[in-house]
C-alpha positions in Angstrom: -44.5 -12.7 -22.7 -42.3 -9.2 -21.9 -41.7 -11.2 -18.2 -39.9 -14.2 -20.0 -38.3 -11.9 -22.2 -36.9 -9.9 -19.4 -36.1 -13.1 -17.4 -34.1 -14.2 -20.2 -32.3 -10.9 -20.6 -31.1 -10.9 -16.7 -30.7 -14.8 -17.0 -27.6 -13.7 -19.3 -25.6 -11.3 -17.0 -22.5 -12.1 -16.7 -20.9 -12.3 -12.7 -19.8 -8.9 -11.7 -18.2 -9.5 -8.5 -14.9 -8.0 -8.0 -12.5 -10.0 -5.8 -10.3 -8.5 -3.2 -6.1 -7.9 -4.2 -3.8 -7.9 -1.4 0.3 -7.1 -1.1 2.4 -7.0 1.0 5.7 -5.1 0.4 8.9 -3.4 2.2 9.6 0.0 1.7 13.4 2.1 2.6 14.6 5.4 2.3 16.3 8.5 3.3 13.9 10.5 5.9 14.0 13.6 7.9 12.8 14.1 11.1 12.2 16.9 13.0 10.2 18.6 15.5 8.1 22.1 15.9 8.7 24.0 12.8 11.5 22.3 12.0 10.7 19.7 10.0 13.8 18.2 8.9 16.5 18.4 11.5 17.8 15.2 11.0 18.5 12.6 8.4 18.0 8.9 9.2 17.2 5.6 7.3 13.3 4.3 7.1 12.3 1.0 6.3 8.7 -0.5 6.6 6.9 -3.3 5.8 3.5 -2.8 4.4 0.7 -4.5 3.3 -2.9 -4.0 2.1 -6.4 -5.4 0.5 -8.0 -3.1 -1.7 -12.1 -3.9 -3.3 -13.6 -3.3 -5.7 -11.4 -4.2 -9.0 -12.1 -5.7 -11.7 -9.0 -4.8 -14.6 -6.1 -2.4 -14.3 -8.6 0.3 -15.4 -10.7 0.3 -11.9 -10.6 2.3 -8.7 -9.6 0.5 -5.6 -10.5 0.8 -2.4 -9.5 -1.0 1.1 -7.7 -1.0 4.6 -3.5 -1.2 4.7 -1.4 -1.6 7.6 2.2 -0.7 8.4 4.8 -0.7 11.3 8.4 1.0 10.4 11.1 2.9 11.7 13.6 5.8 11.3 17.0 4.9 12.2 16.0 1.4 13.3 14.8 2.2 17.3 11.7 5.2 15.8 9.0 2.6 15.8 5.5 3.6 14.2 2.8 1.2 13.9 -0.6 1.8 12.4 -3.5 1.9 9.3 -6.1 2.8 7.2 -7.4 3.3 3.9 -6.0 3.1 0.4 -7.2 4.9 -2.7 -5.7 3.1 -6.0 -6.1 5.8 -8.4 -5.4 4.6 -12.2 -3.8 6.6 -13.7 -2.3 4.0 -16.2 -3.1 0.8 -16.9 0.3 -0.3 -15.1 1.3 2.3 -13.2 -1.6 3.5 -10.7 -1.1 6.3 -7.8 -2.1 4.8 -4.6 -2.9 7.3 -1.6 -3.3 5.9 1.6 -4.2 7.9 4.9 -4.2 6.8 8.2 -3.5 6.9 12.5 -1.0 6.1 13.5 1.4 4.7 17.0 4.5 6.6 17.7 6.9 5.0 20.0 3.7 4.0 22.2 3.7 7.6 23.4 1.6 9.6 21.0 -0.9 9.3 18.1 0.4 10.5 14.5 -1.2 11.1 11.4 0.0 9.2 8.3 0.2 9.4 4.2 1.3 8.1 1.7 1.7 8.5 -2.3 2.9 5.2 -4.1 3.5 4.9 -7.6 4.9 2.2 -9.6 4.0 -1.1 -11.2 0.9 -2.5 -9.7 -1.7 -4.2 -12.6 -4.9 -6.2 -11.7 -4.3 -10.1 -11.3 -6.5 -12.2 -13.3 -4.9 -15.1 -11.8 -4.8 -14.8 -8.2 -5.5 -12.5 -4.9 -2.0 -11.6 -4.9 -0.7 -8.4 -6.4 2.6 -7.5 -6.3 4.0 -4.0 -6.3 7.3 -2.1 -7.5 7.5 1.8 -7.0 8.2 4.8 -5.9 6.9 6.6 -2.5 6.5 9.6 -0.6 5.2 9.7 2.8 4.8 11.9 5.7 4.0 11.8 9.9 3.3 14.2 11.8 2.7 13.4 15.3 -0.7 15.2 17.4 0.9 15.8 20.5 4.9 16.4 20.1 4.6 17.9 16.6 7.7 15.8 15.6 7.6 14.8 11.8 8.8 12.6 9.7 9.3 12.8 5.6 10.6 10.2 3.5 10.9 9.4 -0.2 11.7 5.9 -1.3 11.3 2.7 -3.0 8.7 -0.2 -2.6 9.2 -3.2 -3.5 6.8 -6.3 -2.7 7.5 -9.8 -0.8 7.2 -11.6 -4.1 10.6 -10.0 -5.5 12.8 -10.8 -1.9 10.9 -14.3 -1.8 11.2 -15.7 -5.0 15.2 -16.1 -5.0 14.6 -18.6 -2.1 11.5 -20.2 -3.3 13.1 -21.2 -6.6 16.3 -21.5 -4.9 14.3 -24.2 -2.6 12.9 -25.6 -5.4 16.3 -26.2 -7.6 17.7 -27.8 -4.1 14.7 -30.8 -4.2 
C-alpha cells in the first residue's frame, strides 16, 4: 500500500526541465587601449557582436549558466575573437548582472583574457528560446604576451531591436 501511495505521489511531479535561452546582441563604445602600465593611452571606438546560451532557467528569478561568443574591434582594424562562460546573476527580476569570462584571439598574434559585466533588461521567455537583451556593459582585455589592454564601457543592445524595423518593414511591403 505505502508503494502505490508513493507511486502516486511521484506520478504527480510536475516537468522540471529548464530550456536553454540564447541572444545574440551588438555592443559599442568608447575604449582605451594601452600597453605595459599604461592602460589607457588611447581612445578608440569598440563594437562587437555577441551572442550566448545560458541553462538552467526556469523564471527571471534563476541563475544561468552557459558558453558565449564574441569577435569585436577597437577602432575597426583591432580584431579580438573568442569565448566562454556566462554567469546570469539575478539581481532583479528584470534587470540581472551577467558576468562572463573567457580566452581570447588578438589580432591572430597573442592570447588575451576577457570579461565582462552586463546589466540591463534581460527577463526569462516563457514563450520561446530567444531572449533579448538591452543594457549597459563594462569589459576589459588584457593580452598574455604583449600586456596591451583594452577597457570599454558601453551599451548592448540585441538583434531583435536592429531587426525588427526590417522585418515589419518587410512585412507592411507584402
Amino acid at each position: 500500500m505505502q508503494a502505490l501511495a508513493v507511486a502516486a505521489v511521484l506520478s504527480q511531479a510536475g516537468d522540471v526541465s529548464a530550456r536553454p535561452q540564447g541572444h545574440v546582441a551588438v555592443r559599442a563604445a568608447p575604449c582605451g587601449v594601452g600597453h605595459g602600465a599604461q592602460i589607457w593611452e588611447q581612445t578608440r571606438f569598440c563594437s562587437a557582436l555577441v551572442g550566448d546560451l545560458l541553462f538552467f532557467r526556469q523564471a527571471n528569478r534563476d541563475v544561468g549558466f552557459g558558453p558565449y561568443v564574441e569577435i569585436g574591434s577597437a577602432g575597426f582594424w583591432d580584431a579580438r575573437f573568442g569565448g566562454g562562460a556566462s554567469l546570469l546573476l539575478p539581481v532583479h527580476d528584470v534587470f540581472p548582472l551577467v558576468v562572463s569570462v573567457g580566452v581570447y584571439d588578438h589580432e591572430l598574434r597573442t592570447a588575451s583574457l576577457g570579461a565582462t559585466l552586463f546589466w540591463g533588461a534581460r527577463s526569462y521567455n516563457f514563450t520561446s528560446t530567444y531572449n533579448w537583451a538591452l543594457g549597459l556593459y563594462a569589459s576589459a582585455f588584457r593580452d598574455l604576451e604583449g600586456r596591451d589592454t583594452l577597457l570599454s564601457v558601453g551599451v548592448e543592445v540585441d538583434g531583435f531591436f536592429i531587426a525588427a524595423p526590417f522585418i515589419y518593414g518587410f512585412q507592411a511591403l507584402r
